[in-house]
C-alpha positions as a Python dict, from the first residue, in 0.01 Angstrom:
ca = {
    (1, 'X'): (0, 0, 0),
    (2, 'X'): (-129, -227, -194),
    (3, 'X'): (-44, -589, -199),
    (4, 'X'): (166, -786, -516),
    (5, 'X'): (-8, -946, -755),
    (6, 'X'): (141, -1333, -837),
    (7, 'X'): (263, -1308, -1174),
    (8, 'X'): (49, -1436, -1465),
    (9, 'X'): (210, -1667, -1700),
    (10, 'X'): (334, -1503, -2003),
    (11, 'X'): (84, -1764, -2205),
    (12, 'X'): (-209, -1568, -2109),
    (13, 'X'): (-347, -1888, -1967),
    (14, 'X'): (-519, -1889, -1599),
    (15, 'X'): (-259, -2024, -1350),
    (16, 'X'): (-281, -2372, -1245),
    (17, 'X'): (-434, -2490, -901),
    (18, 'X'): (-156, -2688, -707),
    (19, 'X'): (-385, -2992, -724),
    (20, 'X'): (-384, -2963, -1087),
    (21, 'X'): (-171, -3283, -1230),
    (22, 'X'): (-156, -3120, -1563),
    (23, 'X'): (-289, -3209, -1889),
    (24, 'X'): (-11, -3508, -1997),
    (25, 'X'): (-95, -3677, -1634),
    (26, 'X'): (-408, -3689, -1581),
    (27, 'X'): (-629, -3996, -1623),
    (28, 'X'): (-802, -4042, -1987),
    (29, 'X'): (-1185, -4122, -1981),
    (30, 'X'): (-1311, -4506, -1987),
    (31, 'X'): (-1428, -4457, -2327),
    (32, 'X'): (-1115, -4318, -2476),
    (33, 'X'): (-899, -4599, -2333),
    (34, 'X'): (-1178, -4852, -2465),
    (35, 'X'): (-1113, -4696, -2833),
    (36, 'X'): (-748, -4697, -2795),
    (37, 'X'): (-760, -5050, -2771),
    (38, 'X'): (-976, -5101, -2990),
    (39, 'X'): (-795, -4875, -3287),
    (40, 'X'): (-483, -5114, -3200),
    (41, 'X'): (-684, -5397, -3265),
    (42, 'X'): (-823, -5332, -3554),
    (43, 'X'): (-447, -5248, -3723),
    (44, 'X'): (-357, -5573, -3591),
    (45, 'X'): (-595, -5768, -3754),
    (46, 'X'): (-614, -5576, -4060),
    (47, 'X'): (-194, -5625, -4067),
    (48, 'X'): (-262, -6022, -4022),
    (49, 'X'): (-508, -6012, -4344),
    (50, 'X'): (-317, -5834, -4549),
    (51, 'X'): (42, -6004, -4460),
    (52, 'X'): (-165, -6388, -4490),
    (53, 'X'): (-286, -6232, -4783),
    (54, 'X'): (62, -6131, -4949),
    (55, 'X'): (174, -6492, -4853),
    (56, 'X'): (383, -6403, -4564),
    (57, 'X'): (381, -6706, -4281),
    (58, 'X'): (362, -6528, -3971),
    (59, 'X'): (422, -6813, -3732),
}
């Protein structure tokens, strides 16, 4: 007799290894955090231009 198979996800993707934290929990890379901040950066200076710009006082 043969012994069970575990069964495969109905996905079709390989089964994760326990160790596995998954994809929304692992760490991002040094470089993608670095870009992060600096996309958010840039939108908040270029959101300071253009309200100084438009005449709004902002403090």
């Amino acid at each position: 007799m043969s012994t069970p198979k575990p069964p495969q996800p109905s996905s079709g993707k390989p089964p994760r290894e326990p160790g596995d934290p998954g994809f929304w929990r692992r760490p991002l890379p040094n470089r993608v955090v670095w870009l992060i901040i600096a996309l958010a950066a840039v939108v908040v200076v270029a959101g300071v231009v253009v309200s100084l710009s438009l005449g709004v006082r902002l403090f």
